[in-house]
N, C-alpha and C positions, 0 to 999 in steps of 0.2 A: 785261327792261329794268332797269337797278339804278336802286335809291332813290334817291333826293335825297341829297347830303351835306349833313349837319346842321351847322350852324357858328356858334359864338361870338363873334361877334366887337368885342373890346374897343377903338372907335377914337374920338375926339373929333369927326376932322375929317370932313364929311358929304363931301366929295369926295375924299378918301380913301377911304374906305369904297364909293364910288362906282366905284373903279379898281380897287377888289378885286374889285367883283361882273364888272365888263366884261373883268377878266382870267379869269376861271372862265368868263364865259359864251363869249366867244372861243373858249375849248376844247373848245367841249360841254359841261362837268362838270354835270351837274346839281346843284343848291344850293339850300338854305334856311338864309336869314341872319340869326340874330338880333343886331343893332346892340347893345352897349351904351355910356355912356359915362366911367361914374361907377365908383369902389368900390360902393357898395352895389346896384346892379343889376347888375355882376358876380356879388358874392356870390350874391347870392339867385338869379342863372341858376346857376350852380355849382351851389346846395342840390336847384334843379328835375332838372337833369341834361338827358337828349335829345340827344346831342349828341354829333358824332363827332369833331370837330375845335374850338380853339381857337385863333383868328388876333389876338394883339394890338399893337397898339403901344408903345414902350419908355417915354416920355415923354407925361404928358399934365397935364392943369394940379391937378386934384386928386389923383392916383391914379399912381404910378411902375407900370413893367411886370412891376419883378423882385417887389415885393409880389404882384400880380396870379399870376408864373408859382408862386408858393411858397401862396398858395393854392390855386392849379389842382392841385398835386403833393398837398397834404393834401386834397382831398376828391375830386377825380377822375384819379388819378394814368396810368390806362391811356388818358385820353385825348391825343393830340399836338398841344403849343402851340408856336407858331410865331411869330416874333417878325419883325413886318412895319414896321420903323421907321425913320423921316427920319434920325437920327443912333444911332449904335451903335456907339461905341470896342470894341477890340478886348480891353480888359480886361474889359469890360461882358457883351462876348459870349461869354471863357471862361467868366466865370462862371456866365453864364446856361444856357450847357451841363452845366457842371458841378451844375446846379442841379437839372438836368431839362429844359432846354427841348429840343425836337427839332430843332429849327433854324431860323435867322435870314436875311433878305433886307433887304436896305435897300432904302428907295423910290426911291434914285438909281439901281438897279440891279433893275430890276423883272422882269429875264428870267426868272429864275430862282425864281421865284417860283410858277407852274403847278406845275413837277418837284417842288417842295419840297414841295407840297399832297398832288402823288399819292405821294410814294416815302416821305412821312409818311403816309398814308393805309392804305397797303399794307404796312409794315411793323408800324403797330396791329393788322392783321387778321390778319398773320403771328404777332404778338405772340398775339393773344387764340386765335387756334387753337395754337399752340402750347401754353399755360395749360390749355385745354380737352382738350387731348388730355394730357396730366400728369396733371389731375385726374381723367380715365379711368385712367389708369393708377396712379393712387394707390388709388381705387377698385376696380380689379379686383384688385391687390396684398393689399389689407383683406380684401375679398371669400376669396379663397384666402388668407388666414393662416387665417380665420375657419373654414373648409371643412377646412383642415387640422388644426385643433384640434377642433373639431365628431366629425368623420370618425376621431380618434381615441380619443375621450370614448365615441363611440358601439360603439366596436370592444369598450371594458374592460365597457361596461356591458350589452351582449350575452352575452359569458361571464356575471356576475352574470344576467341573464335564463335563458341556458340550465339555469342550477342552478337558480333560482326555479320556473320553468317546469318542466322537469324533474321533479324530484323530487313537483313538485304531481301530475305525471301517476302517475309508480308508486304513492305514496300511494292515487291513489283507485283503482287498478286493485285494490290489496288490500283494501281496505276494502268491507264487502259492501252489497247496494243501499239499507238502511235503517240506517246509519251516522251518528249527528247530524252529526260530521265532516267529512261530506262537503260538507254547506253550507258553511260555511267554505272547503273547499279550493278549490271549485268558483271561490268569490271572491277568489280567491288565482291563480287559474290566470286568469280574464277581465282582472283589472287586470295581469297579467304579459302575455297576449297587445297589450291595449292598448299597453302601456309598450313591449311588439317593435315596435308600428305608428308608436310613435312615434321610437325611436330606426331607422326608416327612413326617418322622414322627414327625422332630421335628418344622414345619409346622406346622402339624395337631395339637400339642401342641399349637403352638400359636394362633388359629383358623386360619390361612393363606393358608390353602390349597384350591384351586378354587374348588367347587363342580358339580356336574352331575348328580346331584339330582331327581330322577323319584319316582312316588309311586311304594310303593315294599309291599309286602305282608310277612313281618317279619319272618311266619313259612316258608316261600316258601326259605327264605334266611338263615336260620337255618338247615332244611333236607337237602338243596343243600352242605352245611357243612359238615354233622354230620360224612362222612367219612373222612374228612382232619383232624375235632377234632380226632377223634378215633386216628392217626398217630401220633398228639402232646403228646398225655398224654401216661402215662406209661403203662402196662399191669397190673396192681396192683391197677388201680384207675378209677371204674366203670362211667359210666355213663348214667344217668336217664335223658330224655328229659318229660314235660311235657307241650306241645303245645295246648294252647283251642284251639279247631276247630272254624274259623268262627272269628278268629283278623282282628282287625280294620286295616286300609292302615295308614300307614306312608310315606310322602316324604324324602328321604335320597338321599345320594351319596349309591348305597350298598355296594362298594367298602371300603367305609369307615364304615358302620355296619359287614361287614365281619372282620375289624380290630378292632373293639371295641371285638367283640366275640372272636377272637384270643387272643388276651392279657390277657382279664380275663380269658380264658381257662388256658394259660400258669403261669398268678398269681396263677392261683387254683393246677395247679399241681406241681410249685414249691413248696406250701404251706403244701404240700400233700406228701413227700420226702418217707414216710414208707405206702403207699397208702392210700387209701379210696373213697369218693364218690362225684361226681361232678352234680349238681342237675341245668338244663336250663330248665327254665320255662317262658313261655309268657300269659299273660294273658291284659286285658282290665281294666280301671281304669277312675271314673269319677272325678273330685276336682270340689267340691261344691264352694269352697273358695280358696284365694291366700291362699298358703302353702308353710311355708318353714321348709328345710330339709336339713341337714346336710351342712348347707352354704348356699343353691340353693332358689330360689325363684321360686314357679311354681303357676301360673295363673291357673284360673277356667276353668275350662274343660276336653277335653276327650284328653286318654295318652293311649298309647300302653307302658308294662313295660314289660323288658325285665331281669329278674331274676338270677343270678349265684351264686350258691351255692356251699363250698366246708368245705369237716370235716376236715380241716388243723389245723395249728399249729396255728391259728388267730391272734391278733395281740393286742396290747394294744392303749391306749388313745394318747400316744404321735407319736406313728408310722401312727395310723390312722390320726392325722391332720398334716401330710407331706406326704401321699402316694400318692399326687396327685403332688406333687414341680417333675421338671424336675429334673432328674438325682438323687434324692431321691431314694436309694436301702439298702435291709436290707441284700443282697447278698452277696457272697464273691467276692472281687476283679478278673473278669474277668468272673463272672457270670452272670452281669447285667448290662445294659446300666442305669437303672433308669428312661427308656423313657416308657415304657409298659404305667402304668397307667396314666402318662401325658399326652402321645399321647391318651388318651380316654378319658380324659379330656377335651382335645383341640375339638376332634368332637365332643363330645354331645354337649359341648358349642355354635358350629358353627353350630347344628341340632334344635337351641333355645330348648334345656332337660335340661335334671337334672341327677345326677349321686347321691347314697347316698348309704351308705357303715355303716355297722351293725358287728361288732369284738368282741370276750370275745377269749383270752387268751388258748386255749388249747379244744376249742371247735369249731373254724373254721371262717367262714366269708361268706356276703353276700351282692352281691351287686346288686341294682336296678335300672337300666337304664329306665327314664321317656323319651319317644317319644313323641311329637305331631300327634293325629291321624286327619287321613284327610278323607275327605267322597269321594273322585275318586278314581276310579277301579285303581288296579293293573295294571302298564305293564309288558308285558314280561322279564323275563331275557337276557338280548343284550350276543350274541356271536360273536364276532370281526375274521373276519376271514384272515388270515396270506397270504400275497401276494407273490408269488415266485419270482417276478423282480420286483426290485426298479424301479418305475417310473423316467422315462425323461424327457423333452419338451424342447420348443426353445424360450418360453418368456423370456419377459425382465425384471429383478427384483429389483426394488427398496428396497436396502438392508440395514435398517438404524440401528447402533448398536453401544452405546457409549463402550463397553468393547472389545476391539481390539481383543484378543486372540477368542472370539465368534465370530466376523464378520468375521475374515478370515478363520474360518472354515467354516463355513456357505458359505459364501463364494467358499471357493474350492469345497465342496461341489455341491455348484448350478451350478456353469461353466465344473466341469467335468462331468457332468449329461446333457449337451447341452443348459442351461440358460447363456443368455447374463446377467451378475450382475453391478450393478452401485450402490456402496457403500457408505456411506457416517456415521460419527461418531455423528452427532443430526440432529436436525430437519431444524434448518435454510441452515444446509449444503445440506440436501436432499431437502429443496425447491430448492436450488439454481442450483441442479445438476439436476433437473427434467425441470425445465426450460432450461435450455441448453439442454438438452438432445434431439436429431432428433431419431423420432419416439416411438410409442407407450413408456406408460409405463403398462404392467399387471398385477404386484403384488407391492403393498407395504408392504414388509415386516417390520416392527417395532419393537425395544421395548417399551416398554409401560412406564416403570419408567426413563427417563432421565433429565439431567436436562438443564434448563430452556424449552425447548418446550417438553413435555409429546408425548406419541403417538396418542394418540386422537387429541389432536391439530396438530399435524400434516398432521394424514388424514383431520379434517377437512379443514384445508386450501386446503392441494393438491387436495382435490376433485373438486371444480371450476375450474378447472387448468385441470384436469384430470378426467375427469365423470368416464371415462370408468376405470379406476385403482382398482380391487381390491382390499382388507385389511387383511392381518395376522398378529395381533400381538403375540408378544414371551414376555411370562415373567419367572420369579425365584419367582416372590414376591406373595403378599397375596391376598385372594379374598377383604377383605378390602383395600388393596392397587388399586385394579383391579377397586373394586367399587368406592372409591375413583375418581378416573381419567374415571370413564363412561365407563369400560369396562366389567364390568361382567353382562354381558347381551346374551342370547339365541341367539341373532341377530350376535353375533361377535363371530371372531373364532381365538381361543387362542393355541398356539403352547406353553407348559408346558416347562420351563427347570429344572434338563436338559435331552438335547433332541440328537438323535445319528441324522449323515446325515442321514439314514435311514427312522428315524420317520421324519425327516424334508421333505426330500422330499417327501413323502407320503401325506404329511399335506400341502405341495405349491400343489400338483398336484390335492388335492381334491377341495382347493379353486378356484383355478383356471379351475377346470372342471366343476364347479357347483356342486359337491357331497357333500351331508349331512356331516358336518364332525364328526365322531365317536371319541372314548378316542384315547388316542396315545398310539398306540402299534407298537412292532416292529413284 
């Protein structure tokens, strides 16, 4: 049943005012009418607000109409006034349109006066969802510029890590086990791995992180948690899990649903400072209809939602619509990155979900993570197992890398490992070096974003040239990027930057061996 129409209505005469209400109730409309008769209890309803509608009259003995509609315009401009008057020259009433009113009825002529209610009525509601959906769309416009500069910040400062990282590694390999040095390097190689975790998360923010995506069985990736949560939150601040048996399969990265679950764990117990209670709950969800929520647009069908609740300090209206902007924190300086709920942003977006977020002020917060569910089985949880000797070998590696400081680690790298390397800084130069070059080539090593010849173009040319040549490429950048240029595909195998000699060599010697290639681990 709809609400009551809220109405203002500015009229002197109490029998007047009388024929407005028996014309609305005649028609069904439901209504609540507040009488006024004066300037200044106009004003001060205007300051209260409440109110969907403003019905007044043109003439009255202290207060003219058009004063009345020029303040309605300056303080509640989306609401429709409507001018219900005994007498209204036609000069009175262009202006009065011209002024802002939405339209005029004379009392001589009362017919028309219902239609005017509802087709003003309906046109504020068309008005204000149009508004609403703008500023979604201005919103998610900000969002992706933000994702786009993000995603590319994060690309340049991966290479810078690959070198960092890098070279920290061959250092300590040289250096013997009681080296003072090695302290140092040691702390030099953990804040470089950090600083990789974090420029993936501001990645994941932009949707650019390439995914490895398998069906997963949600609870199964939840319990495997529930002892790393337990270590995040406080001892003061419980936690209730409530799993339906028997949820639907989701395709994810679960790497990246293990970091969705993290974050809000870690919002929830920030939020949570003097304890309380943190409530994970999964449950199944069908949408009959497109549905939108809190921003997100979600399409008909079946969702896995993934629930997190906490009785925190919550949060108001204007914090709720920037908890999701990157670097947005309501923390104290040096308490927060501002990346938490962005980077969860970034993957649900790249999971095609929905994220929506429910706050009152001193009662806590709740947010709902929409998945797509899938109808294929579960696979297993993958366990990566750690190799005691970095791989060797004697191939020959076409090594093509426009960022110098990469390719000559990469580089040192493959040659002190026993790879013959043949380098080259784009594509036309690694055609030109592959044709000259006497005998085999086995890997072409790539990056994928250069410019004028990509790495896909690349391999495709060298391949008539070279059937038998292998392909690794190496990126920093995005799965959209990736896609982009025809490489985010099952079939090809991506070496992540940034990347230590370590995981690199690991990663030439599985191509090159024919081994399935797994994540990159060191």
């Amino acid at each position: 049943m709809r609400s009551p129409m809220r109405i203002l209505h500015l009229e002197d005469n109490p029998k007047d005012a009388e024929f407005v209400q028996a014309m609305l109730a005649a028609e069904g409309l439901p209504f609540k009418i507040n009488r006024v008769e004066a300037r200044d209890a106009f004003v001060a309803a205007l300051e209260e607000g409440g109110f969907d509608m403003i019905i007044s009259d043109y003439t009255l003995p202290s207060y003219d109409g058009h004063s009345a509609l020029l303040a309605a315009q300056a303080k509640r401009p989306e609401v429709p006034f409507i001018f219900f008057s005994g007498t209204l020259g036609e000069e009175h009433a262009i202006r009065a349109l011209k002024d802002g009113a939405t339209d005029y009825v004379l009392k001589s002529k009362p017919a028309r006066f219902v239609s005017a209610v509802v087709r003003a009525l309906r046109e504020a509601e068309e008005k204000a969802e149009r508004k609403r959906l703008e500023e979604q769309l201005r919103q998610a416009q900000k969002m992706e510029a933000i994702g786009q500069l993000a995603g590319g910040i994060a690309h340049d400062f991966n290479n810078l890590l690959t070198v960092i990282n890098g070279y920290s590694e061959l250092t300590l390999l040289k250096l013997p086990p009681d080296h003072p040095l090695r302290t140092h390097l040691k702390q030099i190689r953990t804040a470089g791995k950090r600083a990789a975790s974090l420029t993936n998360q501001i990645l994941a923010f932009s949707r650019k992180q390439v995914l490895a995506a398998k069906v997963l069985d949600l609870n199964e990736v939840l319990e495997a948690m529930e002892k790393l949560l337990r270590r995040l939150i406080d001892d003061d601040i419980a936690i209730v899990t409530k799993l339906k048996p028997g949820i639907g399969r989701i395709k994810c990265d679960s790497g990246q649903i293990e970091q969705i679950l993290m974050n809000l764990t870690v919002n929830a117990r920030d939020a949570m400072p003097s304890g309380g209670t943190l409530i994970i709950e999964t449950a199944d969800v069908k949408l009959g209809e497109k549905t939108t929520a809190s921003g997100w647009e979600l399409e008909p069908g079946f969702y896995v939602v993934l629930t997190v609740s906490d009785s925190g300090c919550g949060m108001d209206e204007a914090t709720q619509a920037r908890i999701f902007e990157p670097f947005f924190t309501t923390k104290e300086p040096g308490k927060g990155t501002g990346l938490g709920l962005s980077t969860v942003y970034g993957i649900i977006k790249q999971h095609q979900g929905a994220i929506t977020v429910y706050s009152e002020v001193g009662k806590g917060s709740t947010f709902k993570v929409y998945l797509p569910r899938v109808d294929d089985l579960a696979g297993s949880r993958e366990t990566v197992a750690h190799e005691a000797a970095v791989p060797t070998g004697t191939e020959t590696v076409l090594l093509v890398e426009d960022s110098a400081m990469v390719r000559d680690l990469a580089r040192m790298a493959l040659e002190t490992h026993g790879y013959t390397v043949v380098a080259a800084s784009n594509g036309v130069e690694a055609l030109r070096l592959a044709d000259r070059h006497q005998g085999p080539v086995h890997l072409l090593m790539t990056d994928v974003v250069m410019t004028g010849m990509n790495g896909r173009q690349l391999a495709e040319q060298l391949s008539p040239r070279r059937p038998e040549t292998k392909v690794l490429y190496m990126s920093g950048y995005s799965e959209g990027i990736l896609t982009h240029h025809g490489i985010a595909n099952p079939n090809v195998t991506l070496l992540s930057k940034p990347f230590t000699p370590t995981i690199l060599l690991r990663k030439v010697r599985e191509v090159l061996s024919g081994i399935p290639s797994g994540a990159d681990k060191e």
